[in-house]
Structures are given as C-alpha cells and as structure tokens.
C-alpha positions in Angstrom: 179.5 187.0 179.2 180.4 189.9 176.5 181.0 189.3 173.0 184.4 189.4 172.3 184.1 190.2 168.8 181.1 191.9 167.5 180.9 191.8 163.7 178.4 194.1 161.7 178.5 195.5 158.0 177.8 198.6 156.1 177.4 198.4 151.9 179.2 195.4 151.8 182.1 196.0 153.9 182.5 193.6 157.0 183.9 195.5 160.7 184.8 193.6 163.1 185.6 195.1 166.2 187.9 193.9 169.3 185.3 194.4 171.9 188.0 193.5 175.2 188.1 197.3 176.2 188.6 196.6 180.0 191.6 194.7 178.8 192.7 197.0 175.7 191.5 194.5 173.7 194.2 192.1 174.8 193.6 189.0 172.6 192.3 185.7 173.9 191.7 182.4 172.3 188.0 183.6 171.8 188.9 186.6 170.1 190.9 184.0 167.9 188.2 181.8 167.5 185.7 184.9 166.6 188.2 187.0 164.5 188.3 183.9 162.1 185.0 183.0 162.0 184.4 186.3 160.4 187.1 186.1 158.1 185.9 182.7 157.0 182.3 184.4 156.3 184.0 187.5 154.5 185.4 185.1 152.2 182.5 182.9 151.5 179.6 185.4 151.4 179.3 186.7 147.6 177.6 190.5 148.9 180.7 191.5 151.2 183.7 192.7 149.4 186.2 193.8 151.6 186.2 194.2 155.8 187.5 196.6 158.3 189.1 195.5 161.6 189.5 197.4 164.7 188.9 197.7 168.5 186.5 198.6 171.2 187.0 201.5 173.5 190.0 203.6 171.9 192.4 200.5 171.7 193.1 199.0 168.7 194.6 195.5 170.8 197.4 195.9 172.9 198.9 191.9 172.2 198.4 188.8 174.2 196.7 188.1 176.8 199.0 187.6 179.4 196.9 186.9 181.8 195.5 183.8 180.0 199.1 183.2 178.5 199.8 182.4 182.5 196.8 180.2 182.3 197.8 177.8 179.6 196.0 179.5 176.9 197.2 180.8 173.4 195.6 183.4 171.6 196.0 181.3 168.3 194.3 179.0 165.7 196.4 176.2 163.9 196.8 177.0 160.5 195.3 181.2 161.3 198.0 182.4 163.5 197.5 185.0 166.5 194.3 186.0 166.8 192.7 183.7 164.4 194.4 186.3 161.0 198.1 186.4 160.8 199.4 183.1 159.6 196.4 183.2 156.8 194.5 186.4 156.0 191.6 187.0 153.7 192.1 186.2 150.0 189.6 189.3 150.2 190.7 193.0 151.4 190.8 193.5 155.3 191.6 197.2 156.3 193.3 197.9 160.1 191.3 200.8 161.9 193.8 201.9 164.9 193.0 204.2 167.3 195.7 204.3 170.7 197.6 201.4 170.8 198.9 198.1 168.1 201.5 196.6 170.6 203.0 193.2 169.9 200.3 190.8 168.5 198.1 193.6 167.6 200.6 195.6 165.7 201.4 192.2 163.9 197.6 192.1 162.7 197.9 195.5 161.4 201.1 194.0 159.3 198.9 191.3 158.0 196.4 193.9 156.7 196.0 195.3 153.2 195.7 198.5 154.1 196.0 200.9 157.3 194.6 203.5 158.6 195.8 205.1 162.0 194.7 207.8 164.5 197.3 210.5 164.7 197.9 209.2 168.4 198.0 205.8 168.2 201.6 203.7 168.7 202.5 200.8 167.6 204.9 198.2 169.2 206.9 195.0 169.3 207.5 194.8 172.8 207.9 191.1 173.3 212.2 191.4 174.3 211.0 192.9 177.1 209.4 190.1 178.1 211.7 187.6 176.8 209.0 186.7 173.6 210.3 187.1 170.1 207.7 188.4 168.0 206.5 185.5 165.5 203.0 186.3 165.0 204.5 187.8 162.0 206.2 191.0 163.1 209.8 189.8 162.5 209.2 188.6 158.6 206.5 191.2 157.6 208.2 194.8 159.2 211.0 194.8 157.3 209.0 193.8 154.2 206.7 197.1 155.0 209.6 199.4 156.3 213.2 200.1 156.1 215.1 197.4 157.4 216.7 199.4 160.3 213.2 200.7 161.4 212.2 197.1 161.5 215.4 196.3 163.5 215.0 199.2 165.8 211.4 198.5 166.8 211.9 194.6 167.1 215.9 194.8 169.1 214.6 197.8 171.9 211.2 197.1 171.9 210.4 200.9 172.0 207.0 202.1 170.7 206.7 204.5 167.3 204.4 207.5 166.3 201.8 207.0 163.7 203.7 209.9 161.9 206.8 207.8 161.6 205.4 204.4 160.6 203.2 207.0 157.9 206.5 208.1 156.9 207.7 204.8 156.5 204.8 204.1 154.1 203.3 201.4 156.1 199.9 204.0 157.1 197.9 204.4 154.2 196.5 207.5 156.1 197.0 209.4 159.2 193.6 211.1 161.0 192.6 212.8 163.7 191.6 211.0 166.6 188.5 209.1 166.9 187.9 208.8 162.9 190.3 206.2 162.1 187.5 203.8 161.7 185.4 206.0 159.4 188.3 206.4 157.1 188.9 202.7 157.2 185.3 202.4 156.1 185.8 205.0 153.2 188.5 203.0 151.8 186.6 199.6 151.9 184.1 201.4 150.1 185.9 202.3 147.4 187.1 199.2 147.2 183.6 197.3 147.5 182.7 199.9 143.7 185.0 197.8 141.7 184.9 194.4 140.0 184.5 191.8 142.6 187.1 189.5 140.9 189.2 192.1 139.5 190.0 193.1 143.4 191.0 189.5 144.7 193.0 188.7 141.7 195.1 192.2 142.1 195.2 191.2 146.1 196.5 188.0 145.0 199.0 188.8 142.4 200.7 192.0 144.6 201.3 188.7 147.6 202.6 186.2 145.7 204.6 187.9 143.3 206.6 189.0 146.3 209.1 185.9 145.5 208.3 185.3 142.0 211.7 184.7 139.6 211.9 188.2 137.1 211.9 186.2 134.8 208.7 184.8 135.4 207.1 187.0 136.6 204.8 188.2 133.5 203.7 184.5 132.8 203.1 183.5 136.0 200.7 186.6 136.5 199.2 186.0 133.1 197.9 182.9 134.6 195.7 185.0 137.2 194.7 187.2 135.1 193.5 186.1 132.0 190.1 185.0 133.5 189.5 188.5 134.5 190.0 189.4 131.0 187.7 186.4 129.9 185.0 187.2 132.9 181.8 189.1 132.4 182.5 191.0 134.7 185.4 193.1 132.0 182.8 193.0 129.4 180.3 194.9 132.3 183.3 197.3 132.9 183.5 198.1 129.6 179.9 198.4 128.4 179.7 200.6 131.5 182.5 202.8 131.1 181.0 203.3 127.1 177.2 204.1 128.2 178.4 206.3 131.3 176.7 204.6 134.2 177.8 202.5 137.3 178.6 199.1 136.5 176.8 195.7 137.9 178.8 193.8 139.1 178.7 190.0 139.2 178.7 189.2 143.1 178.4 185.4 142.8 182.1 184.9 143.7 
C-alpha cells in the first residue's frame, strides 16, 4: 500500500506531503494518523525548526474522504482535529504549500497554518452546505478571524470557491506564485525562519495565538511572562555577541 504521507526535511525544515493524488489528496484516517505523527516529531526533535505541509500531484487536499466518510470512518484524531492538525497545531511554525485545490477540510488546514503560501491557480473552498456538512474543522471560527467577516460569510453560506488573488487580497496568502513553485516558496520562508533563535520563534508563535483574547489591560503583563526567559536565555546573549562581532549566530537547538 502507498504511503499516505511521506515526510522528508531540508536544513531543518520538516515537509510533509499529502501523497493521496489519485484521490486529490482527499484525507483519510491514515493521513490523520500520519499528519500527526509528524507534527508530534517537529515538536520534539531539537534540529527541526519549523515544517512545510502540502500535497502530492498538484492538489493541495480537496477535504474528506467521502468515500470512507460512507464507510464509517473519520478523517480525525481526538484531541488533533481533521486530519490529525486542526484542533491542535504545532507550538512550532507549520507553513501551507497549495498548489490547485484547499476545499473544505483542506482549506481549514491551511487556516490552521502560520503562514501560506499559494499557487496563483489554486482555490480554496468550504463547500460542506452543499452537502449538508457545516464546516467545523475550523473553517467557521478561524475565516473570519483571517478575513473580512462578509468574505468569511460568503465562502461558508454559498459554498462557492475563491481565487488565490482574492484570499491574497484578503491578507490570508502570505504570497502568491506562479504555478508549480508554491512549495519552494514555502520552503524559503521556513528557512528564514529556521536562521533565528530557536526559542525566540516559539515564544513569538505563542504570544501572537494567545493574545488573541487577552484583556487590554493585561495584555503587557501577561506577555511579559513569556518573554522574559528569552531575555534571560543564552540564546539573547548569542544574539547579541553575534550581532556585535558581525557573524552568524549559534544557536542553542536543545529546545
């Protein structure tokens, strides 16, 4: 049988790629279960620093299997969410790749990403009320969070597709590129990411997601608390000293 997900990595960045292409990488409980596995080593292993997720054959994932829905089966993990990302992302940085389509479940993994980066004809999708399916994989709390409200409603109430163009428009596409190099422009933002301060990166990650609901007037205290050990870690005094003697800093990695 083929591997559903295939995970490599390149100078620290992880990719994992959707590799259902007969099926436009139509999620199944084993892309779930693989999907999370490498999410789980992303965050454990000290020498990757961010990861890059897209799909086999042109298709970024166009949603559920339906087939297997018929069958009983959930593309899902208790506690993950669709496809094994949704409900509980990386604490490290996880950039979307999307060539050709992000319909329904797949378009909601793109909204659980940090960043995006899209193929000038891909389309993305929440098509589940034209199946009778509301779209809780994350698409109905996280779209209007990333666009304008009425966007959000319009793609969620008609279930029509949009352009990368628009959705870049929107500011939810951190960049728009020709076909086929989506994933190398994924990989030239994890990189860039994967230069700076190990720590430094998960804290910001951190502090941008949770103070989404954070009282204003707590809101410098509460991030005080995250920060400060950056400020105490050696990896600031590395920054520093770097920065002073004009070379590339070395980083701590055990993290």
């Amino acid at each position: 049988m083929t591997q559903e997900v295939l995970v490599t990595e390149s100078d620290g960045v992880q990719i994992i790629t959707l590799n259902r292409p007969e099926a436009r990488n139509a999620a199944t409980l084993a892309i779930a279960q693989g999907v999370a596995a490498a999410l789980d080593e992303l965050d454990s292993r000290a020498d990757l620093s961010a990861a890059v997720i897209t799909g086999a054959g042109g298709t970024f994932c166009s949603g559920m299997d339906l087939k297997g829905f018929l069958r009983g089966e959930r593309p899902r993990i208790d506690g993950r969410g669709f496809a094994g990302l949704t409900e509980r992302p990386p604490k490290k940085p996880l950039i979307a790749a999307v060539e050709g389509y992000a319909l329904a479940g797949g378009f909601e993994m793109v909204l659980a990403c940090d960043l995006a980066v899209a193929a000038e004809d891909a389309r993305f999708g929440l098509p589940e009320v034209k199946r009778g399916l509301v779209a809780t994989a994350g698409g109905l709390v996280r779209l209007p969070r990333q666009v304008p409200q009425r966007v959000a409603m319009e793609m969620a109430l008609t279930g029509g597709m949009i352009s990368a163009a628009r959705l870049y428009e929107c500011g939810l596409l951190n960049r728009v590129v020709e076909s086929g190099k989506a994933l190398e422009e994924a990989l030239a933002l994890a990189r860039a990411i994967a230069e700076n301060g190990p720590l430094a990166v998960i804290t910001s990650k951190r502090i941008i997601i949770e103070s989404a609901d954070w009282p204003s007037t707590e809101v410098f205290e509460r991030q005080r608390a995250f920060a400060e050990p950056v400020f105490q870690s050696p990896d600031a005094r590395e920054g520093a000293a770097a920065f002073a003697e004009k070379r590339k800093p070395v980083w701590n990695r055990k993290i």
